[in-house]
C-alpha positions as CSV (number, residue, x, y, z in Angstrom):
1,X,24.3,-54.8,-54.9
2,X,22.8,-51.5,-53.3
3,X,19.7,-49.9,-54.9
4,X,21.1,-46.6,-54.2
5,X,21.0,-44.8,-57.4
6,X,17.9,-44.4,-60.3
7,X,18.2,-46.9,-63.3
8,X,17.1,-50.0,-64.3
9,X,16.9,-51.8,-61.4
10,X,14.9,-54.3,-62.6
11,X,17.2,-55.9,-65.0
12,X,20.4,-55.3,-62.5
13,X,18.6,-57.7,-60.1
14,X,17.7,-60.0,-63.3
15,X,21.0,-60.4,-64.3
16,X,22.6,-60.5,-60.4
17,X,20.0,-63.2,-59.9
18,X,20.8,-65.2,-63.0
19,X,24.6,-65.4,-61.7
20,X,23.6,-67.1,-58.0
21,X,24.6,-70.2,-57.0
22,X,24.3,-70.4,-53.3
23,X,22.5,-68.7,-50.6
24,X,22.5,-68.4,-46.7
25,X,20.2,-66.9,-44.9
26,X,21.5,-65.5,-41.5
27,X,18.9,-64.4,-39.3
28,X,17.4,-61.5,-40.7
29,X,19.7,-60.9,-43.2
30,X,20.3,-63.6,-46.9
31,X,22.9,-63.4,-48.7
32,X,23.4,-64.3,-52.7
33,X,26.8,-66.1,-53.8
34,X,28.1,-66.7,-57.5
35,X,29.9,-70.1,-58.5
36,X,33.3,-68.6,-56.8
37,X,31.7,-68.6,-53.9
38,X,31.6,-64.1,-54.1
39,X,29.1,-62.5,-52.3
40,X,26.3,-61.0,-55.3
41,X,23.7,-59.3,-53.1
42,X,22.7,-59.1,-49.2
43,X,19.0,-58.4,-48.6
44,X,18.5,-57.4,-44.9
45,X,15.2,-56.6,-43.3
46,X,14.8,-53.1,-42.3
């Protein structure tokens, strides 16, 4: 999920977030998985 275009972002992310089931976090950079283990979102510090 890239915030790359205008829109409700806010209830992209809600519904994205609503789907997670596991997370890693890997240095500076966490990642957001679904049930199937697919990758939902990747947050990285800039």
């Amino acid at each position: 999920m890239a915030c790359l275009s205008k829109g409700n972002v806010d209830s992209e992310l809600i519904d994205t977030l609503t789907q997670v089931r596991s997370w890693n976090i890997l240095g500076q950079r966490m990642e957001l998985y679904d049930q199937l283990g697919r990758l939902l979102a990747r947050f990285e510090v800039r």
